[in-house]
VOPAGU-2260 file (C-alpha; in pm, 1 decimal, decimal comma):
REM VOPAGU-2260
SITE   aa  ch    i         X         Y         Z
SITE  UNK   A    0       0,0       0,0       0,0
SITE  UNK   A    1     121,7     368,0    -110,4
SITE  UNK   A    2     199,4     620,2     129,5
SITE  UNK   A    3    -146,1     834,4       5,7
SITE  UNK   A    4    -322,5     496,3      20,4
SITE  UNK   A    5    -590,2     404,8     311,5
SITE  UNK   A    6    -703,0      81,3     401,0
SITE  UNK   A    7   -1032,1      34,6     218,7
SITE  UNK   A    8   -1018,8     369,7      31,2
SITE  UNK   A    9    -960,1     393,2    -353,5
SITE  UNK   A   10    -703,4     598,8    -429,1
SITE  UNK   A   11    -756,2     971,3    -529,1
SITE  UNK   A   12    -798,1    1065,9    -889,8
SITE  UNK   A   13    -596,2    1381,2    -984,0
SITE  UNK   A   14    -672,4    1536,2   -1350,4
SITE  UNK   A   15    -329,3    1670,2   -1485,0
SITE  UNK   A   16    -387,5    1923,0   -1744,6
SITE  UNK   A   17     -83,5    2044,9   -2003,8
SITE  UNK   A   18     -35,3    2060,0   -2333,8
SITE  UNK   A   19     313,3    2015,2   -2344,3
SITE  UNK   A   20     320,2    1597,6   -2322,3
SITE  UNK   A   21     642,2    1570,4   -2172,8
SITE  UNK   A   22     564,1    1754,6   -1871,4
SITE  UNK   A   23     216,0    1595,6   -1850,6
SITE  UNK   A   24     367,0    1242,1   -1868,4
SITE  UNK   A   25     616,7    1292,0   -1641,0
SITE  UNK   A   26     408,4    1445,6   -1350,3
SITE  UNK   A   27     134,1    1175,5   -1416,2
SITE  UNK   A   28     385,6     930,9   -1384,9
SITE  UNK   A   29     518,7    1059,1   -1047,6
SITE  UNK   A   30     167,9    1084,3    -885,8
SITE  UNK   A   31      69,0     723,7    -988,9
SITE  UNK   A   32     421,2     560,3    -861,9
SITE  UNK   A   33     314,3     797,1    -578,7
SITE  UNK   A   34     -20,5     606,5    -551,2
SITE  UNK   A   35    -271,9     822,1    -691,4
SITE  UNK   A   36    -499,1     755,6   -1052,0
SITE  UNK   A   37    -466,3    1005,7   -1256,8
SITE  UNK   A   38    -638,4    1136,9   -1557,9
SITE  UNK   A   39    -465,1    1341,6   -1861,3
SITE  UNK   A   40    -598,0    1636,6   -2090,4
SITE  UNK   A   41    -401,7    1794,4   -2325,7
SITE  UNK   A   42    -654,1    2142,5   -2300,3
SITE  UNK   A   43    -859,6    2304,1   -2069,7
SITE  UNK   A   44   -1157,9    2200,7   -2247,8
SITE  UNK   A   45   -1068,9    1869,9   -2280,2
SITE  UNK   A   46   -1013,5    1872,4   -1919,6
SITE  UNK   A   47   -1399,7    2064,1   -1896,3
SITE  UNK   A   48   -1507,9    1770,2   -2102,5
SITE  UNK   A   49   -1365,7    1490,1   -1805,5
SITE  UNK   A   50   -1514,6    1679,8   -1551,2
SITE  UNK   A   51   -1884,8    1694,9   -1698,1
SITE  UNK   A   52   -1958,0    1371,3   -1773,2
SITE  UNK   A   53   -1850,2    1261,7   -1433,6
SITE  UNK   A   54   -1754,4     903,4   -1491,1
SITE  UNK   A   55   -1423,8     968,6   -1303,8
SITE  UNK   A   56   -1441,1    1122,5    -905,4
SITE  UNK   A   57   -1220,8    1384,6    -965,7
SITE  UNK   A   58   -1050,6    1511,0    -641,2
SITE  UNK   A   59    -774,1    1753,9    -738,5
SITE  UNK   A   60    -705,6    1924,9   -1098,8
SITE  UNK   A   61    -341,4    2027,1   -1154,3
SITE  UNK   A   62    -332,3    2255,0   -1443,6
SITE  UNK   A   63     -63,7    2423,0   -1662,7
SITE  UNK   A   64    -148,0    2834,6   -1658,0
SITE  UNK   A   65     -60,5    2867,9   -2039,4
SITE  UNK   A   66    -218,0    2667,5   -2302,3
SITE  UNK   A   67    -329,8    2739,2   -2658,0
SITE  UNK   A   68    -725,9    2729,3   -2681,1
SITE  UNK   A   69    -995,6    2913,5   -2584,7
SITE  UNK   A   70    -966,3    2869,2   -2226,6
SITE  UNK   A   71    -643,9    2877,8   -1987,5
SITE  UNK   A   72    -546,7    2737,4   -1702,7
SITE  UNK   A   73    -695,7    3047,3   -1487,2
SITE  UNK   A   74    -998,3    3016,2   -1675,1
SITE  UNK   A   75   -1000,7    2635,8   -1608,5
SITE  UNK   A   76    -984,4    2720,3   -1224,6
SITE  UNK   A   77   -1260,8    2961,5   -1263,3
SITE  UNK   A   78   -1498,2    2735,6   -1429,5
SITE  UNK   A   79   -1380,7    2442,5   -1209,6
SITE  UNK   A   80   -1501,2    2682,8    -888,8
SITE  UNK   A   81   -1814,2    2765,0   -1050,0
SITE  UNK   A   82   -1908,4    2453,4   -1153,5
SITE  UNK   A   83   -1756,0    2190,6    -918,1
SITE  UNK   A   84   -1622,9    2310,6    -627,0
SITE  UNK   A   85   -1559,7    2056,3    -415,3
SITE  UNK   A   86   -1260,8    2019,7    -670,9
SITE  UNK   A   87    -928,3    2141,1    -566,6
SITE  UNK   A   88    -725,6    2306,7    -842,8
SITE  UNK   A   89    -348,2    2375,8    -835,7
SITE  UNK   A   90    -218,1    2623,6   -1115,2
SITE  UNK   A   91     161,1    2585,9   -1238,1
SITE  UNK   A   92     297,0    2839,3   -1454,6
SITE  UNK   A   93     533,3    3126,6   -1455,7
SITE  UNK   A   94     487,4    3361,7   -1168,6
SITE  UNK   A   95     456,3    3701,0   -1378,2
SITE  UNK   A   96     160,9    3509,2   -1511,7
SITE  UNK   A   97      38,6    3368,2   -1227,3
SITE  UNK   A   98      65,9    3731,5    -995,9
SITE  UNK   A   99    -220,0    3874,0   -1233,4
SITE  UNK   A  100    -514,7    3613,3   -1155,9
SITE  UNK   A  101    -416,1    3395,6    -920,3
SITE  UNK   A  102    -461,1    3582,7    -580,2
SITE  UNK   A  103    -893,2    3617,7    -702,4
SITE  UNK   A  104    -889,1    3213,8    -747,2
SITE  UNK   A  105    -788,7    3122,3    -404,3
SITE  UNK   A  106    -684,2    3268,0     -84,5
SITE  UNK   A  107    -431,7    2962,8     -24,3
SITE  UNK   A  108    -232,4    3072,1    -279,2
SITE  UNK   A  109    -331,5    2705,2    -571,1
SITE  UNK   A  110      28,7    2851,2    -756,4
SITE  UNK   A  111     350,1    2682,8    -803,7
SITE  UNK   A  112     616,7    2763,9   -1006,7
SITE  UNK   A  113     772,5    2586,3   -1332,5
SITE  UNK   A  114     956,0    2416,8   -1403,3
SITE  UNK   A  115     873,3    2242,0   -1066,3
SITE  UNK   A  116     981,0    1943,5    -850,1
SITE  UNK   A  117     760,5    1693,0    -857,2
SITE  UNK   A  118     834,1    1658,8    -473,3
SITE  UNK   A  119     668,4    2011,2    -467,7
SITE  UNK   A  120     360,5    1899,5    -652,4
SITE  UNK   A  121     276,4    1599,0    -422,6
SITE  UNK   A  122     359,9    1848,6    -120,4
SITE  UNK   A  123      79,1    2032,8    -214,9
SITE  UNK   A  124    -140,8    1799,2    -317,8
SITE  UNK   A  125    -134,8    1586,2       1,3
SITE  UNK   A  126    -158,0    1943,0     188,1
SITE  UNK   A  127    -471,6    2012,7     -17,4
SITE  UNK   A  128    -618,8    1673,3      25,6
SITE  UNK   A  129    -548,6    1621,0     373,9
SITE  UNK   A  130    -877,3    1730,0     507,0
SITE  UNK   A  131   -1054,0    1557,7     306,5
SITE  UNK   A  132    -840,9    1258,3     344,9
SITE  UNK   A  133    -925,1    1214,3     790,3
SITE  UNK   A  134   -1281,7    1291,1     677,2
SITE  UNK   A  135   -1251,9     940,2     456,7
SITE  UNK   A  136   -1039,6     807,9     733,5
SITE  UNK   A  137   -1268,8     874,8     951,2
SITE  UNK   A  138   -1579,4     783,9     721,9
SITE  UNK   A  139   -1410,2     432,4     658,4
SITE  UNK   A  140   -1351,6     355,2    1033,5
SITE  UNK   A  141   -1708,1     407,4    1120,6
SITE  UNK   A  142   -1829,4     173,0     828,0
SITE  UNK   A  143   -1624,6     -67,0     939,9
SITE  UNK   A  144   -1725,2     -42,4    1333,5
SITE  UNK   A  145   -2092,6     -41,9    1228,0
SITE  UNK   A  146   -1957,1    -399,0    1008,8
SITE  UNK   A  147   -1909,7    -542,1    1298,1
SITE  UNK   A  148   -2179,3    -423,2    1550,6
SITE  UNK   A  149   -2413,2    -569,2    1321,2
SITE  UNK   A  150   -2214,8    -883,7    1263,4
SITE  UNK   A  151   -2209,0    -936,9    1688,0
């Protein structure tokens, strides 16, 4: 079992949006070794699509700022906010970019810089998710006490 893994809990599902396919291959690859599932999209509205039709349980989206399209990764965030927002987002980008939007997107600050560590990236995610991971911790410990009430 992975370090972000819990007994009886499926492990997270992070979307990774770039277009650059290096970069996207390389961080997906690091947060799956690292335990998690992740989904790719090449776009922000490829990533829109993934999010809509809901077949995956998104938990975190970790966008690229800059990509071609009609939507960016701010934009991406927005709509993500407005439309599920019980997703986390995490923007990565340059900072002159990221000091004109990013401070209206979240008060925590979703930026880090690139070219980036992965290290970095799973620091933040697991600081991001950690809330939400002792309320499944906790959520998973009283399904299995209630198991075995009812089987006594």
């Amino acid at each position: 079992m992975s370090s972000t893994e819990i007994e009886g809990v499926p492990p997270r599902i992070i979307l990774v949006v770039d277009d650059e396919v290096l970069i996207r291959l390389v961080i997906a690859e690091y947060l799956r070794h690292c335990g998690y599932r992740v989904v790719e999209a090449a776009s922000a509205e490829e990533a829109k699509l993934v999010l809509e039709e809901g077949d995956v349980d998104v938990e975190l989206v970790l966008s690229d700022v800059e990509m071609p399209g009609s939507m960016d990764g701010f934009g991406l965030a927005r709509w993500v906010r407005e439309h599920r927002p019980g997703i986390e987002v995490i923007l990565a980008g340059t900072p002159s970019r990221a000091a004109e939007a990013a401070g209206c997107l979240c008060e925590s600050g979703p930026h880090l810089a690139k070219p980036y560590e992965p290290q970095a990236v799973l620091d933040r995610i697991r600081n991001l998710m950690g809330k939400r991971g002792r309320k499944l911790v906790a959520r998973s410990a009283a399904l299995k006490l209630s198991a075995l009430q009812t089987s006594a």
